[in-house]
N, C-alpha and C positions, 0 to 999 in steps of 0.2 A: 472599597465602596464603588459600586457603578450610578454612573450619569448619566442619563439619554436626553441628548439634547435635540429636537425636532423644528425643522423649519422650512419655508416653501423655497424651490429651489433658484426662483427668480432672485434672492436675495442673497445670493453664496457670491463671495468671492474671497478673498484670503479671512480665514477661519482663526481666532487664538481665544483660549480660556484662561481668561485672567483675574489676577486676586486670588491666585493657591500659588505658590512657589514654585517656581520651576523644578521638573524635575521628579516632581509629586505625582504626576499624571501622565497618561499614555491612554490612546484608543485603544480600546478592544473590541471583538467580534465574538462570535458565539456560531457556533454550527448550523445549529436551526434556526437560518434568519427566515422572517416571511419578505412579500414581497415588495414590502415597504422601506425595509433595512435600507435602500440605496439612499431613503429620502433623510437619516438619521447618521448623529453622529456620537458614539457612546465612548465614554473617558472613564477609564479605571484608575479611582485616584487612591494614592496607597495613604492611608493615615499612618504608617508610621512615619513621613515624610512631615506631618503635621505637627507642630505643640500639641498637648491637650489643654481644652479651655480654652484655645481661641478662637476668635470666630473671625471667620474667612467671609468675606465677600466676594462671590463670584460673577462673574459677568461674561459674556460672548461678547468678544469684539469682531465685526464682522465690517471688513474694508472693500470696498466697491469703485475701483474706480480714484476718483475726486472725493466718493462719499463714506462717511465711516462711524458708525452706530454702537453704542453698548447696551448688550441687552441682558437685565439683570435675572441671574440666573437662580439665586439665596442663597442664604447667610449657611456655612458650614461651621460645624463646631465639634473636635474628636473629644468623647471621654474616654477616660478607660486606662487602658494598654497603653504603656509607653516601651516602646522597644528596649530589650534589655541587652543588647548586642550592636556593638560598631561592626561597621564594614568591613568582612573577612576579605575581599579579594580585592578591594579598590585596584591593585594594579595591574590584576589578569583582568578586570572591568574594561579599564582605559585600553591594555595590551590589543582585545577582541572588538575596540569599538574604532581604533586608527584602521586594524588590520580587513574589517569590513565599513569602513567608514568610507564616505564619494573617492581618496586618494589611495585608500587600500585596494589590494589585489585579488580580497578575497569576498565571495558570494554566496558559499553553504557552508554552515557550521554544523559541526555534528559534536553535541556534548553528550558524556555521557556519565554514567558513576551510580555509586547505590543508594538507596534509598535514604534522604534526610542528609546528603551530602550538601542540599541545597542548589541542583541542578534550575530549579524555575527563580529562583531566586536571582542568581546568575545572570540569566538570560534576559528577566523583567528590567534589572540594573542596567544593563548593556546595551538594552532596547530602550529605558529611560534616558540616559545617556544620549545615543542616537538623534534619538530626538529633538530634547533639547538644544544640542550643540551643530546638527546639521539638518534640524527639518524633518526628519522622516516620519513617515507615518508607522505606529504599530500595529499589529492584528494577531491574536494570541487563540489558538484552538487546543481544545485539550481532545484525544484520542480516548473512547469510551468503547467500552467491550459491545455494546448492543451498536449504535448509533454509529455506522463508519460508510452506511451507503451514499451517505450526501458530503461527504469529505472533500473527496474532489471539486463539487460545484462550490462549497462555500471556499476553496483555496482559490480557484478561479476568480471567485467575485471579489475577494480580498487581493486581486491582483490586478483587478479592471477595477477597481472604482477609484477613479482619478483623487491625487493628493488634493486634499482641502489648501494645500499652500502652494497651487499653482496659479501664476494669473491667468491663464484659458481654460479657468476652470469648467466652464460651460458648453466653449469649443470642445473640450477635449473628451468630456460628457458624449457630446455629440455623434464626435467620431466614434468613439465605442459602441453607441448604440446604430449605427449605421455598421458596423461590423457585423454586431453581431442578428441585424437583418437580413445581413447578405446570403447570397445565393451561396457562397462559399461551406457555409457552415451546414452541417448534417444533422437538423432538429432535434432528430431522432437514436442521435449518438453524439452524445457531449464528448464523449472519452476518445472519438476519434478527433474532435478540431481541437484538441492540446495544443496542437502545434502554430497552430495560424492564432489563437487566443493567447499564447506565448509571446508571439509579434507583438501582439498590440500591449501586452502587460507591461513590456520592458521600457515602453514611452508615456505610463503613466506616474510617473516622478518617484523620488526614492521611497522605500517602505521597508520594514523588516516583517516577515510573516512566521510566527513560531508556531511550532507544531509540537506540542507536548504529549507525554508519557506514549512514544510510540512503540515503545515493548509488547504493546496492546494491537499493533497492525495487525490486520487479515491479510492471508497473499496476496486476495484479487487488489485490496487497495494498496499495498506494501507497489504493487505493480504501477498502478494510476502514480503514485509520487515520482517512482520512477522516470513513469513517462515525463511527468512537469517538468522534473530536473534536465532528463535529456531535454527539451522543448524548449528551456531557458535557458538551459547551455550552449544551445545551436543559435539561438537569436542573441547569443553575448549577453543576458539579466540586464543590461541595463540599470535601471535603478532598485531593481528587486533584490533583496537578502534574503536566505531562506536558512532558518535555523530549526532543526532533527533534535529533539532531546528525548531521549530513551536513559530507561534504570538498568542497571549490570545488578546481577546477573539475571534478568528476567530475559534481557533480550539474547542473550547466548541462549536460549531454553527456543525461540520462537525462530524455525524456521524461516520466515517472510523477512523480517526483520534485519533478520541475519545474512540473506542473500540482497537484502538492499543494499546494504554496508558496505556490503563485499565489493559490489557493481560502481558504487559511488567511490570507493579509494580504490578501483582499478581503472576509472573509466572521466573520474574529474577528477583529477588530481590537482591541475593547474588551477583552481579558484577553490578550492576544500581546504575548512581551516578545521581542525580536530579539538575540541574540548575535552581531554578527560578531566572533570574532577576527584579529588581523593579529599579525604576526613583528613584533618587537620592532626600533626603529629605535634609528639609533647611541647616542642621546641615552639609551637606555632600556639598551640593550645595557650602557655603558658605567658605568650606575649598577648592574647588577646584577654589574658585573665588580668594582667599589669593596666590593661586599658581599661577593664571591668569596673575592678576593685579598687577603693582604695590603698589597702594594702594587701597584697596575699601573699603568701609563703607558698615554697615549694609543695607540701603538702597537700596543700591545699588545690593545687594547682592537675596535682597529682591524680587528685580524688576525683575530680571533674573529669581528667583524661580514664580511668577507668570506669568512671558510669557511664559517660556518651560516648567513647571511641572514635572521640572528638568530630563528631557528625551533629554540625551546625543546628539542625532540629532538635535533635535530643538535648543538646546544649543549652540552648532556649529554654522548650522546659521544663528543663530540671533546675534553671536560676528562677524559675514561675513558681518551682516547687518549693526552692528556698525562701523566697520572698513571701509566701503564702505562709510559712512556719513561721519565721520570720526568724531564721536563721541568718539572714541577710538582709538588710535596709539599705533605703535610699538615702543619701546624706544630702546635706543642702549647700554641697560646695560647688563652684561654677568650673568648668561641665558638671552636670552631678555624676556620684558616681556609687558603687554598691560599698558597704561596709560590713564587716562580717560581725556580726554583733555575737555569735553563738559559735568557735571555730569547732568549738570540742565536738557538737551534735551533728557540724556539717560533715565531721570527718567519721560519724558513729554513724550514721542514716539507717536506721534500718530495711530501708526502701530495696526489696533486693533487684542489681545489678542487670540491668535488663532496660535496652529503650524503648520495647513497646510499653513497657509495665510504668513508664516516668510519663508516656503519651498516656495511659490511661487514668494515672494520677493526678495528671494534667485535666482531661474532661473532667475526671469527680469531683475533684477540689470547684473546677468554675461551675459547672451545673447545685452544687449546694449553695457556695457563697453569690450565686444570679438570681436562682429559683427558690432556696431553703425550702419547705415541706412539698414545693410542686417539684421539686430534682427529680423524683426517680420517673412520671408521668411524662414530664419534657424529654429525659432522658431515652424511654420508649418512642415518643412521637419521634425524636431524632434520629435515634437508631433505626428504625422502618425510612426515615429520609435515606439515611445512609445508606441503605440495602440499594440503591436506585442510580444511577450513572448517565442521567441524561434527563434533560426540563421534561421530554413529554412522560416519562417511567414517573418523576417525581411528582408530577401535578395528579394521575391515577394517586396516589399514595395519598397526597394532603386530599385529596378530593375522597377516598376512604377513609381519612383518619375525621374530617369533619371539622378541621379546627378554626376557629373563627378569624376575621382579618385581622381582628384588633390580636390575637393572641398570636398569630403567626406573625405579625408586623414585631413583635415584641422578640419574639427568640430570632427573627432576623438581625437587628439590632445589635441582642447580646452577643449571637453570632460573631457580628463583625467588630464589636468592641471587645471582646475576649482573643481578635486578632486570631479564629479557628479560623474565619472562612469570610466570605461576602454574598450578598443575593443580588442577584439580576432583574431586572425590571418586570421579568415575567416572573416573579417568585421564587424561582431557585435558589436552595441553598448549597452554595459550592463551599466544599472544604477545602482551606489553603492547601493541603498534601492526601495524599492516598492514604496516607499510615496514619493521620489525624480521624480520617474516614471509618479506618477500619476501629481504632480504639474508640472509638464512640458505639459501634456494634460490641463490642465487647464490653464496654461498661453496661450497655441498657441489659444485654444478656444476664448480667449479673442477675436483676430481678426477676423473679419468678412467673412475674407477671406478666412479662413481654413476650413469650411462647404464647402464651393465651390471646394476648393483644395481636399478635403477629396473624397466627390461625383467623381470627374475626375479622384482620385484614385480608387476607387471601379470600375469602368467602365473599369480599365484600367486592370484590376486584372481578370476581366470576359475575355478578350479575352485571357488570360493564361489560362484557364481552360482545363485541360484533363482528361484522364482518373483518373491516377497517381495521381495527386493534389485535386482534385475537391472537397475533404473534405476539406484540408489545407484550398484552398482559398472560401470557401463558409465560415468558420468560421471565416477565416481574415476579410471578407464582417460584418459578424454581428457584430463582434467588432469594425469596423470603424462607425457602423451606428447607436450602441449602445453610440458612445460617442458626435457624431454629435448630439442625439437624434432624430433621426428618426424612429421613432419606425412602419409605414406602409414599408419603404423597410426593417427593419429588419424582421418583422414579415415574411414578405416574404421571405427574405434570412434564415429564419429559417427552416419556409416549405421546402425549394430546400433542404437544408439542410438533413431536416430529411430523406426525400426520396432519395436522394444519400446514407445515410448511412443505410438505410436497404437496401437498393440493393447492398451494399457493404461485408452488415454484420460486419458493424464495429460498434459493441456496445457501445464502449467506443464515439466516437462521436455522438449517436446516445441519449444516455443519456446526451451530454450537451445540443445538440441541444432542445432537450424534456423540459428539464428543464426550459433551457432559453424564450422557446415558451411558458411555461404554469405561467411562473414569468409575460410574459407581458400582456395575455392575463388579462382582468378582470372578476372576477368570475362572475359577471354580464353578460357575453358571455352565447353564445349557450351549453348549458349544457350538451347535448349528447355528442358534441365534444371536452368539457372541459373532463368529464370521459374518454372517448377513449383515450384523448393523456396521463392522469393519466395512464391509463391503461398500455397504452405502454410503459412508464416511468418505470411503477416497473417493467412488464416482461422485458424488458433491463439490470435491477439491475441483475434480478434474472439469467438471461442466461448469464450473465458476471459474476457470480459467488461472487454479491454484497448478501447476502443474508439476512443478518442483514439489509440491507439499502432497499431492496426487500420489507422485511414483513413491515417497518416501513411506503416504500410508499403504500404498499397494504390496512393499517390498514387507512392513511388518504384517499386511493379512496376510501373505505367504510363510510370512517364517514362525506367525503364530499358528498357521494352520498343519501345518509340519511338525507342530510338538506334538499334533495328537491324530495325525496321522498313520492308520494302523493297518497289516493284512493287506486287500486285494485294492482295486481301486475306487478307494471311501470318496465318501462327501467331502470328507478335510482335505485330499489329495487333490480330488478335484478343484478345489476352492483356491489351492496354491498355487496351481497350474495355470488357470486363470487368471490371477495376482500376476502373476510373472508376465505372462504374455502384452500382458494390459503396461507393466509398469513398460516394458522393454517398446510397445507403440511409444510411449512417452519419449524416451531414449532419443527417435529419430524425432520426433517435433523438438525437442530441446537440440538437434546439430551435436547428437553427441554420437558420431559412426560405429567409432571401436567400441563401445559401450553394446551399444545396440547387433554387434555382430556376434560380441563375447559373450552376452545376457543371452540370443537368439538361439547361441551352439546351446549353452546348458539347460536352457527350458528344452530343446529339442530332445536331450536327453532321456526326460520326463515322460511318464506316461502321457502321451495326448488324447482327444478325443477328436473328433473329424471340427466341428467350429476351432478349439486352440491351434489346432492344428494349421487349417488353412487359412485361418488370422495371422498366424506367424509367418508362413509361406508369401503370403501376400503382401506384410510389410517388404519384405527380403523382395520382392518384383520391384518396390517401389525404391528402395535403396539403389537398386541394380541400373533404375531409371535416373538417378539423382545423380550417381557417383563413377555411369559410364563402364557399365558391365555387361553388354548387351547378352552376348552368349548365356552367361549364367541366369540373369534374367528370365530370360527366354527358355533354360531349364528348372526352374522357379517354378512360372505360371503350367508349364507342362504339367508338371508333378501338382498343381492345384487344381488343374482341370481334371485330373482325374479322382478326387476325393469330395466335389463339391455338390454333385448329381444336378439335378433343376437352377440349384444357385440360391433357392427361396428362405435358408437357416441363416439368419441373424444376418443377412444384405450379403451374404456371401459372393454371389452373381454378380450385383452389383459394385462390391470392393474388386472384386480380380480383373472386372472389365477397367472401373477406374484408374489399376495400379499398372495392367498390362498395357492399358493406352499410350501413359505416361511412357511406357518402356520406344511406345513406338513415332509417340509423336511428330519429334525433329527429325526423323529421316523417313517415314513411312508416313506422312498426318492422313492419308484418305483411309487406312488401315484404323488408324487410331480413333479417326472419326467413327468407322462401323463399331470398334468396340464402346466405343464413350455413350451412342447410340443405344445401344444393348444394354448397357448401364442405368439408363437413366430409367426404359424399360422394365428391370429387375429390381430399382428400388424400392423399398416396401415404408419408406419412412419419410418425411420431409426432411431432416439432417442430409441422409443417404444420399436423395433426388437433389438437393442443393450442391452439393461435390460435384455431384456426376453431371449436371446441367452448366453448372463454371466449367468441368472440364471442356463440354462442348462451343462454349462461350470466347475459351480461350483459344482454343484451336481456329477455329473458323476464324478470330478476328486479326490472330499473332502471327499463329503459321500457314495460315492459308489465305492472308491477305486481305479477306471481305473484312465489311463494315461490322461494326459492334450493333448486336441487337442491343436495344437502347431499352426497347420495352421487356426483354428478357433481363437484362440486368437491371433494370429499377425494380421488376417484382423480385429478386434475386437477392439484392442489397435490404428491403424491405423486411422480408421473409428471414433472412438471417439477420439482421438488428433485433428484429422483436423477437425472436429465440436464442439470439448471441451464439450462434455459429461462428464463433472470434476466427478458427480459421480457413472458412471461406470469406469472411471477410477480407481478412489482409490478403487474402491470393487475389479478391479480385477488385481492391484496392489499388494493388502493386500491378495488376495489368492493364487498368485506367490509366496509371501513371504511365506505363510505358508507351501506352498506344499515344498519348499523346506527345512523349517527348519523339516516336515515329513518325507524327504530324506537321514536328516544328512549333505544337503550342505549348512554347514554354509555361504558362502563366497558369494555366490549366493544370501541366503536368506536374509542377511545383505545388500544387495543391495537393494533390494526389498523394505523389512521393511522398512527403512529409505525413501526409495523412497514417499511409501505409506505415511509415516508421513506428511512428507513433505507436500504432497498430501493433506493432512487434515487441516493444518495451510493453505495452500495457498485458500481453498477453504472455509474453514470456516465449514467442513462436521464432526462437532463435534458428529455423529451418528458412527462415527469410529475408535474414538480416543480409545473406554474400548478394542474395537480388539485388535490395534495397539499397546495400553499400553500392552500387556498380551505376543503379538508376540515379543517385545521389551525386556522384562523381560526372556523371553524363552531363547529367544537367547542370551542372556548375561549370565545366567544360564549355558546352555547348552556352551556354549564357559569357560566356568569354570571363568568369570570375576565376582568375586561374590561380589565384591565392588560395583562395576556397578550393579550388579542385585539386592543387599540392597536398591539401590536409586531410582531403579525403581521396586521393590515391594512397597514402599513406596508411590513413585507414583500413582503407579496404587491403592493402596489402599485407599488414598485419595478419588480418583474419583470414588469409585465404594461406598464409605462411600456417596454419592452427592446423589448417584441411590437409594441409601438404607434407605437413611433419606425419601424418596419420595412412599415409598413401600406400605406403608397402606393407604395413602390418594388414592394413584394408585385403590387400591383395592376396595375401596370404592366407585370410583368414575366409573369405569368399567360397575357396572350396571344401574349406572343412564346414561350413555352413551348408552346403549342397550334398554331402557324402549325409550328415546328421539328417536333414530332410529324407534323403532316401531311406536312411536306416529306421526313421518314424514311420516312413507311409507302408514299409511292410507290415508294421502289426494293425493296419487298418484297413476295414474293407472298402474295397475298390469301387466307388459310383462315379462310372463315367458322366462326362456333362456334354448334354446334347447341343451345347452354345456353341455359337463361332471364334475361334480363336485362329491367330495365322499358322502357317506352319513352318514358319523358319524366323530364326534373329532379324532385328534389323542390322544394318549396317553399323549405327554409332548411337549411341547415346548420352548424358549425364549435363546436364544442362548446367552446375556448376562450373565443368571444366570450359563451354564451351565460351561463359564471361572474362574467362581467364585471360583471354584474346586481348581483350580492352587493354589492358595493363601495357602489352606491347606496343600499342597504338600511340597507346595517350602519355605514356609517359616520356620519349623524347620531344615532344610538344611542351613537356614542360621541366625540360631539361632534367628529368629524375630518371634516366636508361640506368645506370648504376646500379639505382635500388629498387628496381624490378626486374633487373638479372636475377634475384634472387629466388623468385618463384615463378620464370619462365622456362619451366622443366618440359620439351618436345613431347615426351612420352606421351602428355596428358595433355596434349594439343589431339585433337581429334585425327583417329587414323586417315592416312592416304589421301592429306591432306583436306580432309572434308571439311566444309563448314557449316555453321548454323543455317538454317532454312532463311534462303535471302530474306523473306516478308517481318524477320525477326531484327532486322538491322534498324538504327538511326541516321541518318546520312549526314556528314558535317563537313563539306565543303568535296575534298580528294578521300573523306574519313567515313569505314564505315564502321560503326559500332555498334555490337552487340545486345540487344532489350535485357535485362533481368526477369522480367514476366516470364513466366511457367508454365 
């Protein structure tokens, strides 16, 4: 049951709802708050915590000061349901609640386990507990397939709105919103102030924030948690606990998910506490049946463990389903407790052996003995609820279904007294579990009726359509018609689909739609337009900043396009070649070298065409620029100048002036400038013109010492926020941050830095991370934290130990990359390009190696020469003794130190 309790802000000061038992209650949040939410405070109170029959008087005690008021809230009274299950895990409860509790050591929890394990259960205890016994506050979001773009700001807000049980309450109020006025924050990019919104989260007093059924994350957001976690980890959480609950095996199936996991038990180890739950074994089964029953026998005991497979929900019920036969009764001894009145029938059940089929038992039996002749009608209205995963899906639904208050007010009720589900203050009816959700669509399906009701709701849903909605309900559409089975209007409502949402540019429904259309489609379909919607599928991932989940679908349109590639050089041939080249750019944004070198040699192999071609040529300039290859390089852009002609085929011109730049930057920048120049000239697209105007941005401010165009970079930052250009962002994030740690404004450049981080977790642009480690280090140094800069020379030298284990196969593999380019560019014809390009190498290159420097500086400063002998290898100290372009240094007393900016 939820509570919303509302009042004017001048009257807050320490907050308690009293006259329901301790224990019973906890805050909760909801996703979609408006903007009033900060003024309210909603309590999820659990009746089964309640007797039934009695009636509670509730009150708000609300303490001020000297002054202290109760403000009568009314009388509560549970019917119904009385729990049929004592506490399965009381003491992993207690174990999870010391271990994240104010004296434990640990501040993310990750549980996990399969469906009806009783994962939310768990965690609501744990968090009631919390509570309870130290104060915290809870806030519980549930992860929903549609509804995941406002995720991040409601985690945020659940992290800034000061604990109701602090005394400055008001103060504290205060300062938040004085934060988040400040000049510091980037209006127009929530995603980048993670980090400085992290600061201020960890001093708004203790809370636990749960993040339910995250099996359901998208990459781009899978990324955004990411970032919070790094954010909160770097500002030490504070009094923030942040507990991850995802189902097995759904989340080994979801790439995002997956590589969250991974990142988190590689990278927090020290505060990450692990929940796996499992189904209760016989041995456990049968002690909780001794606690049940009054008497049970083995048998008995037996029979329970092979219908539920001792997974807490189904266990539940199917003791619902006994007591409903009445196979088993309530006796009236104190505890009470069940008594098997029937053993013979319990142990005969014809009920076959199955725990969706006991959950669907479960609906029929309550919807006849709530509703009798209205069952199978409610049953429909609910199943269409059911179809829906989010208050605003669900109020389109009541709002075509038509039903009245008084009738809707009433199956909420039954709702929550049948212990399915609760409704929220806006109307929604939440169901306790997914798999309750789903047995309710399959019980109304039973009737015949509800394909018809269904259709009449879809119909009804289209004349709602407008601008505003028209994704909402085009997705509402495919899930009503997905569970009717209809798959000729879904298909169709897929299409509308897709094309509403590129005309929207809303990528995130634009990849489910894709998906969902290409799951129905049979491969057996028209093959050109199976690849094309592959196609569009991974460019989706990839411009939503999925980029891991990008190359993975790139790598399957390649290798589906290959089963039916046939003869000379087809469509399908083309299409994999493409795929390849595309996944293999990814490669170098992900920091993965040998990948990128090994992917480069065997596309090279491949039939190219003049664009695959000099797309590939031209990441290969830019690696050579990165990783200190200048010669090769330099024979790189050769062999691209001569296949590109004008330059004007899909920004060609304008990528090889960008990537050759790069080659010449640090030792040649006036050189690098006439190309960057040429570049921005050449570009035929605003992405394009964005890169190659940073390139000239950075040059002129880094390596050539002038001032930062101030008004080219605010149009620049602008311009890419509102197209999400993620990375030209962080490049030119990461070179604000340095130019100022150049300056000496530490305060500024700590802004930045952190900014840029952030920037790199949310997006996945591990190409930026050895910068950022280095600018991070700098400035903890240079701010004299040298505790802080021990942990992150360490860091950083970890990661550059990754680059260095990778150095000689790099090298090796450089020329058989350049032999392969040549053996491509003979079978294609020769279009010289009339552009300016130099005519000889630079000197040095690889701007990686040239940070490498710091490590020797800074580390007998703090006493760690030892452990940066490790990866002070001469070779890749820049030849004949050359260094970085002076205008790229930090000065720190006798010290100079190298920028990460690019």
């Amino acid at each position: 049951m939820l509570v919303v309790l509302e009042y004017p802000s001048q009257r807050v000061g320490d907050i308690e709802l009293v006259g329901i038992p301790e224990g019973s209650w906890t805050a909760a949040g909801s996703i979609e708050h408006d903007e009033s939410a900060a003024t309210r405070h909603t309590y999820l109170i659990d009746t089964a915590c309640l007797d039934a029959d009695q009636i509670y008087r509730a009150s708000l005690k609300i303490s001020s000061g000297v002054m202290e008021e109760r403000i009568p809230v009314g009388e509560l009274r549970v019917e119904g349901f009385v729990a049929v299950l004592p506490e399965l895990r009381q003491e992993e409860i207690g174990d999870m609640c010391r271990q994240i509790g104010p004296s434990g050591l640990h501040r993310l929890v990750l549980v996990d386990g399969e469906a009806g394990v009783g994962k939310t259960h768990f965690v609501e205890r744990a968090a009631e507990a919390l509570r309870t016994k130290y104060g915290f506050d809870v806030v519980s979001f549930t992860v929903t397939d549609e509804h995941q773009g406002h995720l991040l700001a409601a985690l945020l807000r659940a992290c800034l709105t000061p604990s109701i049980h602090q005394k400055s309450f008001q103060e504290v109020a205060q300062a938040v919103q004085k934060v988040l006025l400040s000049d510091e924050l980037d209006a127009g990019n929530l995603e980048a102030n993670v980090g400085l919104l992290a600061r201020v989260a960890i001093r708004m007093g203790p809370r636990v924030i749960v993040l339910r059924d995250c099996q359901l994350l998208n990459a781009q957001v899978a990324n955004q948690i990411w970032a919070l976690v790094v954010a909160l980890n770097d500002a030490g959480w504070g009094g923030v606990r942040l507990v991850l609950e995802y189902r097995q095996p759904d989340a080994t199936l979801n790439e995002a998910i997956k590589s969250l996991v991974t990142k988190i038990k590689l990278r927090i180890r020290r505060v990450l506490l692990t929940k796996p739950l499992v189904p209760l074994t016989q041995g456990e089964l049968s002690a909780t049946a001794a606690k049940i029953f009054r008497h049970v026998t083995p048998e008995i005991a037996a029979c329970l463990m092979q219908r539920t497979g001792g997974l807490p929900l189904f266990l539940e019920s199917y003791l619902c389903r006994l007591l409903d036969l009445g196979f088993v009764v309530w006796d009236r001894g104190n505890p009470p407790r069940l008594s098997i009145s029937q053993p013979a029938q319990v142990l005969s059940d014809t009920l076959p052996v199955s725990g969706a089929l006991i959950l669907e038992d479960r609906m029929r039996t309550w919807l006849q003995k709530t509703f009798g002749d209205d069952a199978n009608m409610v049953a429909t209205q609910l199943g269409l609820v059911a179809v829906t995963d989010s208050a605003t899906s669900q109020s389109f639904i009541l709002e075509a279904l038509s039903i009245s208050p008084e009738r809707l007010r009433a199956i909420q009720l039954a709702v929550d007294a049948g212990n399915l589900g609760y409704w929220r203050p806006d109307g929604e009816i939440v169901f306790r579990h997914d798999l309750l959700r789903t047995a309710m669509i399959s019980v109304a399906r039973e009737d015949q009726r509800f394909v018809v009701s269904a259709r009449e709701i879809a119909d009804r849903l289209v004349l709602a359509v407008n601008k505003e909605n028209e994704l909402q309900i085009r997705y509402l559409r495919a899930r009503i018609f997905s569970v009717i089975a209809d798959r000729v209007a879904l298909e169709v409502e897929l299409r509308l689909g897709v094309q509403a949402a590129k005309e929207a540019s809303d990528y995130g429904h634009l990849v489910s739609f894709l998906a969902q259309l290409l799951a129905l489609l049979p491969k057996s379909s028209n093959a050109e337009e199976r690849l094309d919607l592959m196609s569009g599928l991974a460019w989706a991932e990839w411009v939503s900043d999925s980029l891991l989940v990008a190359r993975q679908r790139y790598l399957l349109l390649a290798h589906e396009a290959q089963q039916i590639a046939t003869g000379d050089f087809s469509f399908a041939e083309a299409i994999a070649t493409d795929a390849y080249r595309r996944a293999i750019g990814i490669d170098l944004e992900l920091m993965e070298p040998l990948a990128f070198l090994n992917n480069a040699i065997a596309v090279l192999k491949r039939r190219q065409t003049p664009v695959t071609f000099n797309s590939i040529v031209n990441r290969l300039v830019l690696f050579c620029a990165r990783f200190g290859y200048p010669q090769a390089g330099f024979e790189f852009s050769e062999l691209a100048f001569n296949y590109i002609g004008e330059g004007l085929r899909e920004n060609e011109g304008a990528v090889i002036c960008s990537e050759m730049g790069a080659l010449y930057a640090h030792a040649e920048p006036d050189t690098a400038l006439s190309l960057f120049r040429q570049g921005v000239d050449l570009a035929s697209d605003e992405c394009q013109r964005s890169y190659n105007v940073l390139d000239i941005l950075v040059l002129e401010s880094l390596h050539m010492g002038g001032e930062l165009d101030l008004n080219s970079f605010s149009q620049l930052w602008t311009t890419s926020s509102q197209n999400r250009f993620s990375e030209v962002l962080t490049r030119a994030s990461l070179l604000r941050g340095s130019l100022y740690l150049r300056a000496g404004d530490l305060v500024n450049a700590r802004q930045w830095i952190e900014r840029t981080s952030t920037l790199v977790n949310l997006y996945h642009l591990n190409e930026f991370e050895l910068p950022v480690l280095n600018d991070l280090l700098l400035l903890s140094f240079l701010e004299g934290n040298l505790d802080q800069a021990r942990t992150r020379l360490t860091a950083f030298i970890d990661e550059f130990e990754k680059l260095l284990e990778a150095v000689e196969r790099m090298t090796r593999l450089v020329p058989k990359a350049l032999n392969e380019c040549r053996d491509a560019a003979k079978k294609l014809a020769v279009e010289q390009s009339p552009l300016f390009k130099p005519g000889s190498p630079p000197e040095y290159c690889g701007v990686f190696f040239e940070i490498l420097g710091n490590i020797a500086t800074i580390a007998p400063r703090l006493g760690m020469s030892e452990l940066a002998l490790s990866c002070l290898r001469p070779e890749l100290l820049l030849p004949g003794g050359s260094r970085a372009n002076g205008n790229r240094y930090a000065k720190c007393g006798d010290l100079e130190l190298v920028l990460g900016a690019y």
